[in-house]
C-alpha positions as a LaTeX table, in Angstrom:
\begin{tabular}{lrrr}
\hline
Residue & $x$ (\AA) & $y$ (\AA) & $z$ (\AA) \\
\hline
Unk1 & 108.28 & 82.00 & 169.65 \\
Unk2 & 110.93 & 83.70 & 166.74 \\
Unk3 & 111.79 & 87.51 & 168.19 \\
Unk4 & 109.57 & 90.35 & 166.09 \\
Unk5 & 111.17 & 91.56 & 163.29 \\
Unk6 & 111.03 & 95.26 & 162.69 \\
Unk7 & 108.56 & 94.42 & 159.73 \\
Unk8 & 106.24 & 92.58 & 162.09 \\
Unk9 & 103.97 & 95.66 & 162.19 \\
Unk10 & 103.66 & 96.59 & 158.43 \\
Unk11 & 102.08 & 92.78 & 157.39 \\
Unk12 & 98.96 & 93.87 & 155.61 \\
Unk13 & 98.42 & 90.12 & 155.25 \\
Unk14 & 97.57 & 88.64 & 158.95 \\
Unk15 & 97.20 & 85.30 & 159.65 \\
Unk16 & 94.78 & 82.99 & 161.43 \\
Unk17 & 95.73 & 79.68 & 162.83 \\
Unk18 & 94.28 & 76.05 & 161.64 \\
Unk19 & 92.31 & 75.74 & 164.95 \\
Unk20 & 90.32 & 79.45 & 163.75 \\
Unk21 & 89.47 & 78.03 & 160.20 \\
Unk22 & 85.46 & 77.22 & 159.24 \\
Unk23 & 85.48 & 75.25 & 156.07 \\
Unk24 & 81.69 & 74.72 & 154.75 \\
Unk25 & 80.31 & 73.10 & 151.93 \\
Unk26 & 79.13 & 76.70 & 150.47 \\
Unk27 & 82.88 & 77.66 & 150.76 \\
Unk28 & 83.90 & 74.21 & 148.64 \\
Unk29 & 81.35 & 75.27 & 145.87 \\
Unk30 & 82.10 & 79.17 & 145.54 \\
Unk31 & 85.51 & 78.14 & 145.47 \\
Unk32 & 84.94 & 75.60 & 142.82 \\
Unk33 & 83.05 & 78.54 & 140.67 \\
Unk34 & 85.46 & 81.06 & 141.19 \\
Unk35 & 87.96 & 78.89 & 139.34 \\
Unk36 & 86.26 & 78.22 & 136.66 \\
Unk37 & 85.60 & 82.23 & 136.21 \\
Unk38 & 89.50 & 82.73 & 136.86 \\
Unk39 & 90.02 & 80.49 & 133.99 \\
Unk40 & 87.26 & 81.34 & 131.46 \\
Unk41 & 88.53 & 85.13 & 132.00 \\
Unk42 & 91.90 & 84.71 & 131.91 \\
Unk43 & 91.44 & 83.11 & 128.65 \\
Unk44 & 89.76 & 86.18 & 127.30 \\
Unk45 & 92.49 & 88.03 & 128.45 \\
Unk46 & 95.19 & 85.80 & 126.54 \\
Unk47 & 92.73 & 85.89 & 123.18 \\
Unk48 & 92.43 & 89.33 & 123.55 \\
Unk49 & 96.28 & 90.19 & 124.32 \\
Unk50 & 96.80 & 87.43 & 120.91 \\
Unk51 & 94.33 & 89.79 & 118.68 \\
Unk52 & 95.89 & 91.57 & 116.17 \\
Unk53 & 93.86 & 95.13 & 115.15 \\
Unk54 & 94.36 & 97.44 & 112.52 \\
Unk55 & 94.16 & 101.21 & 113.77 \\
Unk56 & 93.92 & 103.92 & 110.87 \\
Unk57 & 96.15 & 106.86 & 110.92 \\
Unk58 & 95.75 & 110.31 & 109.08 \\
Unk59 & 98.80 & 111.58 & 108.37 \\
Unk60 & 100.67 & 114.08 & 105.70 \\
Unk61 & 101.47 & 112.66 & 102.54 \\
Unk62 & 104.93 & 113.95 & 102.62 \\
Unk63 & 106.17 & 111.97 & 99.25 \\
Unk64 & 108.25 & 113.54 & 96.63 \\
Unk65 & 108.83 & 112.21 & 92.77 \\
Unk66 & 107.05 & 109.22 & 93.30 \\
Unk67 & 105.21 & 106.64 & 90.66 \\
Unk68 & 101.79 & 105.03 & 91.03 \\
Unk69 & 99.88 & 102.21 & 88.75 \\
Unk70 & 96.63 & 102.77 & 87.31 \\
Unk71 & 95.00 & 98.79 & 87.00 \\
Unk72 & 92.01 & 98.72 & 84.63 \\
Unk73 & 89.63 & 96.71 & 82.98 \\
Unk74 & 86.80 & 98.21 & 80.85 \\
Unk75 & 84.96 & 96.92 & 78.14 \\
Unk76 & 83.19 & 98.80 & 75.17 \\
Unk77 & 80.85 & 96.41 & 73.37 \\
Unk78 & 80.32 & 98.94 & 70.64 \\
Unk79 & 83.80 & 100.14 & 69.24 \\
Unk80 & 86.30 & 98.03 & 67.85 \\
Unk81 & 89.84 & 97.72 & 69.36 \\
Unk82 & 91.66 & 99.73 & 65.99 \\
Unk83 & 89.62 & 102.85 & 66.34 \\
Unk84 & 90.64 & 102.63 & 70.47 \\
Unk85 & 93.66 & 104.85 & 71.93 \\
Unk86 & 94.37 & 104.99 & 75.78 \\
Unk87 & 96.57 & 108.38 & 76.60 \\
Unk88 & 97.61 & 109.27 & 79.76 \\
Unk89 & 98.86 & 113.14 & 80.65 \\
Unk90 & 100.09 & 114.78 & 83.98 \\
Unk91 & 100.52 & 118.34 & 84.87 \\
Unk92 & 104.16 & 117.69 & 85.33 \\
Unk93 & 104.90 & 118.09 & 81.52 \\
Unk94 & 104.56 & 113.93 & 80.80 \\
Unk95 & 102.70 & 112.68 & 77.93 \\
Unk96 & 102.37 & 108.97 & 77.37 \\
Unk97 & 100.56 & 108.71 & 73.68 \\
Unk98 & 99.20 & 105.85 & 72.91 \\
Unk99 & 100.26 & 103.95 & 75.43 \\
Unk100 & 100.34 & 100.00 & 75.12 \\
Unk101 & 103.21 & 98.89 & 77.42 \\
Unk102 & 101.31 & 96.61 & 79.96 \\
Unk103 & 98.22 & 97.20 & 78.73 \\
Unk104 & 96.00 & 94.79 & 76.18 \\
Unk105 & 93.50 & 95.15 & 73.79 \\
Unk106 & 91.14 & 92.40 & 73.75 \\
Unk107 & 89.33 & 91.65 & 70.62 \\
Unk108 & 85.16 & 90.68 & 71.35 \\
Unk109 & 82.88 & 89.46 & 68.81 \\
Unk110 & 79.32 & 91.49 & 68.41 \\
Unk111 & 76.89 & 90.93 & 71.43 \\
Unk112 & 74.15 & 89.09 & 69.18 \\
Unk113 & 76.86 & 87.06 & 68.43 \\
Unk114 & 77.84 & 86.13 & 71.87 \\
Unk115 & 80.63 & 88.52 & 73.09 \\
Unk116 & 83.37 & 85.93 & 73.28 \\
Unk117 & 86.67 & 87.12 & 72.83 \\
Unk118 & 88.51 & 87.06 & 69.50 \\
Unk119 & 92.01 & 87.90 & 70.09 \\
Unk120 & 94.35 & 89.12 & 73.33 \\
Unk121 & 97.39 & 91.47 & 72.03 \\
Unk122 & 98.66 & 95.18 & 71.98 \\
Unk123 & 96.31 & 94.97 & 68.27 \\
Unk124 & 97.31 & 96.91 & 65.35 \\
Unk125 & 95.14 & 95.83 & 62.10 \\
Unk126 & 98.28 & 95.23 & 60.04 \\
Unk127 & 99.90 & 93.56 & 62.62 \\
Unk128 & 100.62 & 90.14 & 60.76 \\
Unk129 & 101.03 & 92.39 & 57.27 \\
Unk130 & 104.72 & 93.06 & 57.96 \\
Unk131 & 106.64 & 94.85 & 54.72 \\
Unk132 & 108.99 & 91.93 & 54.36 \\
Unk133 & 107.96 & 90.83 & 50.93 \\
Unk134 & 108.94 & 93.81 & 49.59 \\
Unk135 & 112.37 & 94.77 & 47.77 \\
Unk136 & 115.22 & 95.45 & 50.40 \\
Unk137 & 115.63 & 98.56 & 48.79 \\
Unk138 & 111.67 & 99.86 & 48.94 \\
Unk139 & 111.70 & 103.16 & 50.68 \\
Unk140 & 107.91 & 104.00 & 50.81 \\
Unk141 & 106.65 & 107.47 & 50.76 \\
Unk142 & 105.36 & 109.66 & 53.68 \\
Unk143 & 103.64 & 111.47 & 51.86 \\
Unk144 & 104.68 & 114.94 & 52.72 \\
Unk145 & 104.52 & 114.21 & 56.63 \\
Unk146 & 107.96 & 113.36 & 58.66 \\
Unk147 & 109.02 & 109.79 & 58.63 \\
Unk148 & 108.45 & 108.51 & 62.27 \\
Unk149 & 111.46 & 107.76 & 64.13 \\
Unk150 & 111.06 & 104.21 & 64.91 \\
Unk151 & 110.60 & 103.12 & 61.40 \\
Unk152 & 111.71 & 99.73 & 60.43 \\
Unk153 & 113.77 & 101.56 & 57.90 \\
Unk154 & 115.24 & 105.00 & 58.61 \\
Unk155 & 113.53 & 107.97 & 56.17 \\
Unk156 & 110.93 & 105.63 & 55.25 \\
Unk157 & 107.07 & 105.04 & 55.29 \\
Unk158 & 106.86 & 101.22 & 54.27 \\
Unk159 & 103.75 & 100.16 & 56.17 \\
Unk160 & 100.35 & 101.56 & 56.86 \\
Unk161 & 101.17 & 102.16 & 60.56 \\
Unk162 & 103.90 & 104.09 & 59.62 \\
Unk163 & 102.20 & 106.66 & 56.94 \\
Unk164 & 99.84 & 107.23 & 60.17 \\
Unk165 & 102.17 & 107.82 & 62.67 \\
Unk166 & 103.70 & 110.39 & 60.12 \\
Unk167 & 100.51 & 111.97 & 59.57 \\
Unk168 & 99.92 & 111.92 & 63.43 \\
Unk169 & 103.54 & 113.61 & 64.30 \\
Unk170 & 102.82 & 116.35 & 61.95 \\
Unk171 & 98.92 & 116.91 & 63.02 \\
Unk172 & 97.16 & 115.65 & 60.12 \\
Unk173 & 93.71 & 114.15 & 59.97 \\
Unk174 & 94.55 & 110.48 & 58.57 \\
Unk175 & 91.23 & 109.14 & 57.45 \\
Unk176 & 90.69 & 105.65 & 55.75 \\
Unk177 & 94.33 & 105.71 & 53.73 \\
Unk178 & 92.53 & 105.91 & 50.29 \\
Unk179 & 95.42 & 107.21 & 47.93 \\
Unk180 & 98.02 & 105.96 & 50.34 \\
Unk181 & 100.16 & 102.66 & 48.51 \\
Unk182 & 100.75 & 101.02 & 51.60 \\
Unk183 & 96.89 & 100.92 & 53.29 \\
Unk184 & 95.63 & 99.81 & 49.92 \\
Unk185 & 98.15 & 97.20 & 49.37 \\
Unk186 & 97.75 & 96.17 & 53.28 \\
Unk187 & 93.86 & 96.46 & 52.70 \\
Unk188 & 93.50 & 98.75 & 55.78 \\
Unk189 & 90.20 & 100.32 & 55.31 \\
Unk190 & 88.60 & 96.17 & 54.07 \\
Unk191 & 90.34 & 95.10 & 57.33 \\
Unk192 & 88.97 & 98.19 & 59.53 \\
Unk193 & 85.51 & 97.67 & 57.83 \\
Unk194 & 85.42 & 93.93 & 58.95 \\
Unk195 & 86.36 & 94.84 & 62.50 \\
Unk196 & 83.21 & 97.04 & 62.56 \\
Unk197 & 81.00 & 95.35 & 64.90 \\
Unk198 & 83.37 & 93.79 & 67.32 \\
Unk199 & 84.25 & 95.41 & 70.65 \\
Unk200 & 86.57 & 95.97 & 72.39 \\
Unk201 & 88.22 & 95.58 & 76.39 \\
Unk202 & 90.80 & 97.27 & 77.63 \\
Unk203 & 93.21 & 95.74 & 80.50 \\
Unk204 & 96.31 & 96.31 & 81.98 \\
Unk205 & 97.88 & 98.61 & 83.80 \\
Unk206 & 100.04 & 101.68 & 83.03 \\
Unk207 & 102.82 & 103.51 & 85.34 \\
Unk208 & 102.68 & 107.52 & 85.71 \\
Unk209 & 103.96 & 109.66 & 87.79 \\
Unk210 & 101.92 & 110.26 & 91.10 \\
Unk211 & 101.12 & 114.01 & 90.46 \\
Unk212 & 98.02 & 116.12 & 89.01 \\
Unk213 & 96.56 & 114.45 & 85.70 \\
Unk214 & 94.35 & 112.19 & 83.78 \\
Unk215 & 93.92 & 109.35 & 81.37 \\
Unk216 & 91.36 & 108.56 & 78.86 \\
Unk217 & 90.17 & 106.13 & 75.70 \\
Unk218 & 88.85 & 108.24 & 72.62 \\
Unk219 & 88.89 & 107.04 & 69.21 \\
Unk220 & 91.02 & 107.81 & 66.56 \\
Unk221 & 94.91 & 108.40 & 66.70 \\
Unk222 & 95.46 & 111.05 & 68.87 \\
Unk223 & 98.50 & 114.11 & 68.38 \\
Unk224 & 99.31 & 117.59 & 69.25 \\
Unk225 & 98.35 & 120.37 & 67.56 \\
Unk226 & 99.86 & 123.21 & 69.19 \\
Unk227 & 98.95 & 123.63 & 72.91 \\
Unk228 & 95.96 & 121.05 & 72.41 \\
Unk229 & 95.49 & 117.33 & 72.39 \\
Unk230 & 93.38 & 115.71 & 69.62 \\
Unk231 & 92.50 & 112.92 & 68.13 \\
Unk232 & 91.84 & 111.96 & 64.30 \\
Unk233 & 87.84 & 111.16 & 64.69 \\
Unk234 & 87.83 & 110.62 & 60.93 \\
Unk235 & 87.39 & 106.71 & 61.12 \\
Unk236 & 85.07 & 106.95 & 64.24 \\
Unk237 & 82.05 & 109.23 & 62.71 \\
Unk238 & 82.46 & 108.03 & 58.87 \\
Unk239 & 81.22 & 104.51 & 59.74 \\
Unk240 & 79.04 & 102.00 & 57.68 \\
Unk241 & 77.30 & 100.63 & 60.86 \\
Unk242 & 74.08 & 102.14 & 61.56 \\
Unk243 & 73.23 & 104.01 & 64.58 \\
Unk244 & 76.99 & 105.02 & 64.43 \\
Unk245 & 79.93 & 103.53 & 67.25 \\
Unk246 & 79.22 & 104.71 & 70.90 \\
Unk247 & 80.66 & 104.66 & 74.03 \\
Unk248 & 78.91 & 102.21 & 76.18 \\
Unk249 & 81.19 & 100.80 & 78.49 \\
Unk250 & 81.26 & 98.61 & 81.76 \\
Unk251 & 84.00 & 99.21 & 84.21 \\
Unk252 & 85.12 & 95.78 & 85.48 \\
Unk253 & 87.94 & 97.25 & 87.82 \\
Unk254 & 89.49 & 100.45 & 88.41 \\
Unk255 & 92.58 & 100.93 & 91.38 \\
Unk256 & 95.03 & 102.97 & 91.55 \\
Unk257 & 97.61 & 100.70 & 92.85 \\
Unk258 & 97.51 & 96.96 & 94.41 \\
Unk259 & 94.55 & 94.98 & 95.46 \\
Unk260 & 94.79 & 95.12 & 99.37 \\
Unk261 & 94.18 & 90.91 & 100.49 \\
Unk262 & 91.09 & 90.01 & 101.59 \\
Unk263 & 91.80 & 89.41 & 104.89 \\
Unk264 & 92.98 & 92.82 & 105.32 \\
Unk265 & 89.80 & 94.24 & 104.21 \\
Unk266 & 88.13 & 91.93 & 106.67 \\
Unk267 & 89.97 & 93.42 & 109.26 \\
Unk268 & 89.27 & 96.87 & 108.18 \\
Unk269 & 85.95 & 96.15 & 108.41 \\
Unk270 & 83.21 & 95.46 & 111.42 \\
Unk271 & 81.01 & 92.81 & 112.49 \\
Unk272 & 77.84 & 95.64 & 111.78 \\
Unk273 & 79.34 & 97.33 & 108.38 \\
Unk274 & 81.72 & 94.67 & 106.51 \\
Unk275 & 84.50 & 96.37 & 104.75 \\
Unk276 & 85.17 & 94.78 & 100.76 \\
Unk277 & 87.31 & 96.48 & 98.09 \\
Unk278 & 84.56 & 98.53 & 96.66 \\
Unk279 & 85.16 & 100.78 & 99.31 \\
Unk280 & 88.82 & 101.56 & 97.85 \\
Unk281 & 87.49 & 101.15 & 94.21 \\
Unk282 & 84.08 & 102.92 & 93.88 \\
Unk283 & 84.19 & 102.61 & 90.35 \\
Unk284 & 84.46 & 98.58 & 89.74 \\
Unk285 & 81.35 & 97.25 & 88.09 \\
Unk286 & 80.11 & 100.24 & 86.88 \\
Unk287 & 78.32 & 100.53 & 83.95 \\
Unk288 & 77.58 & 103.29 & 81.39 \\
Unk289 & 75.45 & 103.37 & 78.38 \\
Unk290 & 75.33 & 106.19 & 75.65 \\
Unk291 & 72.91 & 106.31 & 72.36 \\
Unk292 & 74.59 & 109.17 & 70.78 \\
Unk293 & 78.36 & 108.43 & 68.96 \\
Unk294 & 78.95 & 112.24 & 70.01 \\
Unk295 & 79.02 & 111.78 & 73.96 \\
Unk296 & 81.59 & 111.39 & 76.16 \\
Unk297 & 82.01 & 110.70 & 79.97 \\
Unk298 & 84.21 & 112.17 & 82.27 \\
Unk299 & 85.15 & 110.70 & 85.86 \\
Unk300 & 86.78 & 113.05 & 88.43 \\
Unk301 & 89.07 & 111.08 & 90.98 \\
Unk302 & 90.21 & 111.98 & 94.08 \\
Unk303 & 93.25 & 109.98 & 94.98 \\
Unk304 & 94.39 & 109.05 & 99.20 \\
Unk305 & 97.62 & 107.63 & 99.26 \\
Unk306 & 96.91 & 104.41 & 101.64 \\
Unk307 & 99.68 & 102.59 & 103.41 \\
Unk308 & 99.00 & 98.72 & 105.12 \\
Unk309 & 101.79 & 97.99 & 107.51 \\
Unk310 & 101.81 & 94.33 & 108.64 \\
Unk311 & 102.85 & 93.57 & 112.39 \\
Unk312 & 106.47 & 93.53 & 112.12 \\
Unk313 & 106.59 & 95.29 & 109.23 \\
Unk314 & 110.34 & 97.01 & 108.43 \\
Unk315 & 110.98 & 100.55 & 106.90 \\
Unk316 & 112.70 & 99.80 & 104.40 \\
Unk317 & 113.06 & 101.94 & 101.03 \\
Unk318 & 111.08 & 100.48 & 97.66 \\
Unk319 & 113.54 & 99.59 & 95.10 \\
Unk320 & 113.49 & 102.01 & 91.81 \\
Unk321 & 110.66 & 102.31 & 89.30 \\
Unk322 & 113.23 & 100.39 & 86.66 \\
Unk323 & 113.60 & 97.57 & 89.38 \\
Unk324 & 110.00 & 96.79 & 89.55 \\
Unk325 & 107.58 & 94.49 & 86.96 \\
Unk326 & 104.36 & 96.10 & 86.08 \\
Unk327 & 101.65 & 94.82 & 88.72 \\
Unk328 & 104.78 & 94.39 & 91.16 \\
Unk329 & 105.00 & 97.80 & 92.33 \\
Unk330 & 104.00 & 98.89 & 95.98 \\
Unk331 & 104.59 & 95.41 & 97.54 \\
Unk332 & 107.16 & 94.80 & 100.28 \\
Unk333 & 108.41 & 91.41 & 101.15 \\
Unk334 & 107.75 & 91.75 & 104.68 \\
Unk335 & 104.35 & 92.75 & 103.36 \\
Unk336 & 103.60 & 95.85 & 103.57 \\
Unk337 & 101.68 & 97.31 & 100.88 \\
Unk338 & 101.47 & 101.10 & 99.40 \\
Unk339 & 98.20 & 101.69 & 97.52 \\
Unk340 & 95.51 & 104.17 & 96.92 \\
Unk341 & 91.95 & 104.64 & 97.53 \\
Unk342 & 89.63 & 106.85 & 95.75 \\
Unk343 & 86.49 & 109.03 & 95.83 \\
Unk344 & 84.75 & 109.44 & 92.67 \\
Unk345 & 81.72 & 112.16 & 90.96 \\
Unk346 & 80.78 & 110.91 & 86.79 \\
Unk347 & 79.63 & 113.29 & 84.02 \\
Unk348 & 78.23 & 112.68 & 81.18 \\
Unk349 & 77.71 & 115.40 & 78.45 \\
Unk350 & 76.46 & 115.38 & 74.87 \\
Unk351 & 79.13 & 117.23 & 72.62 \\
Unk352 & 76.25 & 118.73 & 69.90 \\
Unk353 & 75.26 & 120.75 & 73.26 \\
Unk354 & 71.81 & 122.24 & 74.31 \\
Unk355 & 70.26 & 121.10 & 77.27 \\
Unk356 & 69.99 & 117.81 & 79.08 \\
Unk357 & 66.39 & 117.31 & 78.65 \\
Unk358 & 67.16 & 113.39 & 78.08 \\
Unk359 & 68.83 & 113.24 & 81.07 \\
Unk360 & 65.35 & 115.18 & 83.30 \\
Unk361 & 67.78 & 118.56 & 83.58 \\
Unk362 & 66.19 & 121.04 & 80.97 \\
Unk363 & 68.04 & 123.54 & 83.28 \\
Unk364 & 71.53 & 122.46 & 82.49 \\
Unk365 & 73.06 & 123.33 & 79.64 \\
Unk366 & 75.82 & 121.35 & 77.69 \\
Unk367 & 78.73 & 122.93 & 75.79 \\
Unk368 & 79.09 & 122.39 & 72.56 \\
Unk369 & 83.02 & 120.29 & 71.08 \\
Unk370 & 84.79 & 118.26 & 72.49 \\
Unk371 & 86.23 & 114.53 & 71.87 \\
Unk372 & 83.94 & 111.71 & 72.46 \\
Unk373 & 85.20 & 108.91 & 75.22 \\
Unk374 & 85.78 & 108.36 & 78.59 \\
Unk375 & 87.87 & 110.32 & 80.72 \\
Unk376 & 89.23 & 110.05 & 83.76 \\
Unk377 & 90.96 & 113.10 & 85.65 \\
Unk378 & 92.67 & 112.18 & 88.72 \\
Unk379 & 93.91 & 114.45 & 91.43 \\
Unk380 & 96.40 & 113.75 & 94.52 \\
Unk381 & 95.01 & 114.04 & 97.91 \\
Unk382 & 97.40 & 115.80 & 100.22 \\
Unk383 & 96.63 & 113.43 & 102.97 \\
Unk384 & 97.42 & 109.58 & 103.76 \\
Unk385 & 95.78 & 106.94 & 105.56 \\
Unk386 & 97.98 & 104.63 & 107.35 \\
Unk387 & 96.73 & 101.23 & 107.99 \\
Unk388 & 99.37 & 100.10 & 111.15 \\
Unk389 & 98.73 & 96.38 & 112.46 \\
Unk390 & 99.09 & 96.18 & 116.14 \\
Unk391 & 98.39 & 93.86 & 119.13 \\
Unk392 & 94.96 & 95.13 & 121.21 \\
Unk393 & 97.18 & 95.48 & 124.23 \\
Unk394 & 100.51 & 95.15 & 125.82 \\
Unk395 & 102.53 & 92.57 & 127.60 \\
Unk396 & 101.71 & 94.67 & 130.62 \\
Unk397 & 98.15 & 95.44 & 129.85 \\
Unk398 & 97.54 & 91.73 & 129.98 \\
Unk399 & 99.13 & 91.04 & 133.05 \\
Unk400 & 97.59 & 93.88 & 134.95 \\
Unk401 & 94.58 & 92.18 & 133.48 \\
Unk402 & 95.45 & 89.08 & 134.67 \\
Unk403 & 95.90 & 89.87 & 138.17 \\
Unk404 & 92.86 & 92.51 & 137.68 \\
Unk405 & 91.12 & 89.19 & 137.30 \\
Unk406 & 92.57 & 87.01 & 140.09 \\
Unk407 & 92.16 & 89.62 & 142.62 \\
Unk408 & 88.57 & 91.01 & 141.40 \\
Unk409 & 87.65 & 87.39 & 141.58 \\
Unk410 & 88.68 & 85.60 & 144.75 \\
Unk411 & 87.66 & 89.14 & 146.63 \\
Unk412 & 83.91 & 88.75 & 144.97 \\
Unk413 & 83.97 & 84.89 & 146.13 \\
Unk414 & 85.13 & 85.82 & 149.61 \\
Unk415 & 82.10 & 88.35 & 150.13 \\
Unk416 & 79.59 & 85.74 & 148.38 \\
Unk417 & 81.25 & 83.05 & 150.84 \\
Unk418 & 80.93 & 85.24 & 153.55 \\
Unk419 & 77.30 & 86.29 & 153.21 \\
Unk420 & 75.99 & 82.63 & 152.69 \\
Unk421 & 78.26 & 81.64 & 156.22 \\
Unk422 & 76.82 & 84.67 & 158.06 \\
Unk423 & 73.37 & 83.79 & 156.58 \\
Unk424 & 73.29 & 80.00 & 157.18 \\
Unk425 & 74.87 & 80.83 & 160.78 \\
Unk426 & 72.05 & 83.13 & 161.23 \\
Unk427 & 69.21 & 80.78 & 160.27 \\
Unk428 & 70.31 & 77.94 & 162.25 \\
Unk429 & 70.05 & 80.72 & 165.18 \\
Unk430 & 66.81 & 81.40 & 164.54 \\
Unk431 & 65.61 & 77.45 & 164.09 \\
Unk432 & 67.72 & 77.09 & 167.33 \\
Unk433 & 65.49 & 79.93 & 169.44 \\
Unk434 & 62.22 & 78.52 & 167.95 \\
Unk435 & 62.93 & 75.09 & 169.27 \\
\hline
\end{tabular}
């Protein structure tokens, strides 16, 4: 026999000799089914150590100067796409008028008609009536107002669109351009009377700064006059079609930002309470009516910065506002996305005042003014939810699983081994006494 080593004594794991073994048939088939649950588990383990889990985090939006896109789609079946003007203003001194960079104006023919659409553009009425069949010399009055800047020709007023930008820069009410050469020789107010029953969708998206402000779609040309924002509702309320334009709308899509993938949202989601879009876009497919042209609506938006980060995502620094296409903005190549959710309250409010009895509130009371549309005010939520991608557990979660498994196991088999030798041994004691 080898000499005892000095480590002899400390063997927690004794052994017995071939001659002191017992195998049994019970042993063969607890064996058998303890490998089968050593392998169905440890599976589980791998699949669970393989799932990938998104775990939300609330952090400080600690972002300075940054830019956001507003996407939207809306549609107003009962205006027409030249009385239509989408504005967007921020507390930080920014003022986008008229805004039509990314953004189009989709022409639709009257509902009884069929809705279809009639035209896709950035639509001005004398769009196709350019001045280029007049003299090369023709300098066309403003009338009084300050030639815009971006006329074709410097100091001069030689299409309709020009006289009303004039009019607009120096706060005057524009009307239906009777008296004014160019709209009658363009036809403006034959052209805007045609138009009459069409409606009108708005899509596209715009870029502001990400900062206190709103956006809306009134009618009319809108301008400054002194500290306050208006628009020329000349055109809108002196109308030949009866019952007067109103502002009925549906709201096809609304985000602030880019569309998170579907499978993200799936994993955002539960098995009990599935998680879709509409949850970061409250307002898509919402719909609005109005019977009064003097009404307008007024959405107030409470915007959470929302960050996905992909496993194996990078931090790496978004390129500059001037790098980056409309629609492009807030997308990573290693995928990562930067987007927004939303909360949203609506108010609607009749602008001749009184009380709401329509609406079932005699008690509330309406002010009277104001400029018919839809508004939308948006403020920044100091907070941001963080979307981080990670694995359910570690390398060395799953392999103290793994052996959590083994062990657990085979020391459960032993003691079901165990009793069923001790309890067949028994029995055959007892058959052996009765005999």
């Amino acid at each position: 026999m080898a000499p005892k080593s000095r480590f002899t004594r400390l063997d927690a794991f004794t052994k017995t000799v071939d001659e002191a073994r017992v195998r049994t048939t019970s042993g063969g088939i607890v064996t058998i089914a303890s490998l089968f649950i050593v392998l169905y588990l440890a599976w589980g383990e791998w699949s669970d150590y393989r799932r990938i889990v998104v775990h939300p985090e609330l952090i400080v939006d600690k972002g300075r100067g940054e830019k956001m896109e507003i996407h939207l789609n809306i549609t107003f079946p009962k205006i027409p796409c030249e009385l239509l003007t989408l504005d967007v203003m921020d507390v930080s001194g920014e003022q986008q008028v008229g805004v039509m960079h990314g953004v189009n104006k989709v022409r639709l023919a009257p509902d009884d008609e069929g809705g279809q659409v009639i035209d896709v553009k950035a639509l001005d009425l004398h769009s196709d009536d350019q001045a280029t069949h007049l003299a090369p010399d023709y300098c066309g009055e403003c009338y009084g107002a300050t030639p815009p800047v971006n006329a074709e020709r410097p100091g001069c007023c030689n299409t309709c669109d020009e006289v009303r930008e004039a009019y607009a820069s120096v706060s005057w009410a524009f009307g239906r351009g009777e008296g004014v050469e160019q709209c009658e020789r363009e036809h403006y107010s034959e052209r805007l009377d045609s138009q009459r029953k069409e409606g009108c969708r708005i899509e596209g998206a715009v870029r502001v700064n990400k900062v206190v402000g709103n956006f809306h779609i009134a009618p009319g040309r809108s301008f400054s006059n002194g500290n306050m924002h208006v628009h020329d509702l000349n055109n809108y309320f002196d109308t030949p079609v009866q019952g007067g334009h109103v502002f009925t709308h549906k709201i096809h899509h609304l985000r602030f930002g880019p569309q998170l993938p579907d499978e993200l949202t799936k994993k955002l989601g539960s098995k009990s309470v599935p998680w879709t879009n509409h949850h970061l876009n409250p307002l898509d497919n919402t719909e609005q009516r109005a019977t009064d042209p003097a009404y307008n609506f007024m959405y107030f938006i409470k915007v959470v910065s929302t960050s996905y980060l992909p496993l194996g995502w990078e931090n790496q620094r978004y390129p500059g506002d001037d790098q980056v296409g409309i629609g492009a903005y807030g997308r990573q190549n290693d995928g990562s996305v930067e987007t927004h959710q939303y909360s949203v309250t609506s108010h609607g409010r009749n602008l001749n005042g009184g009380d709401d009895s329509g609406g079932g509130h005699k008690e509330k009371l309406h002010a009277r003014g104001g400029i018919p549309g839809v508004f939308f005010s948006y403020d920044i939520s100091p907070m941001k939810v963080i979307n981080r991608e990670e694995r359910s557990k570690t390398l060395t979660g799953f392999l103290t699983g793994l052996c959590a498994i083994v062990g657990g196991t085979l020391t459960v088999a032993a003691a079901v081994d165990r009793g069923l030798y001790e309890g067949g041994t028994r029995l055959k004691k007892l058959q052996s006494k009765n005999l």
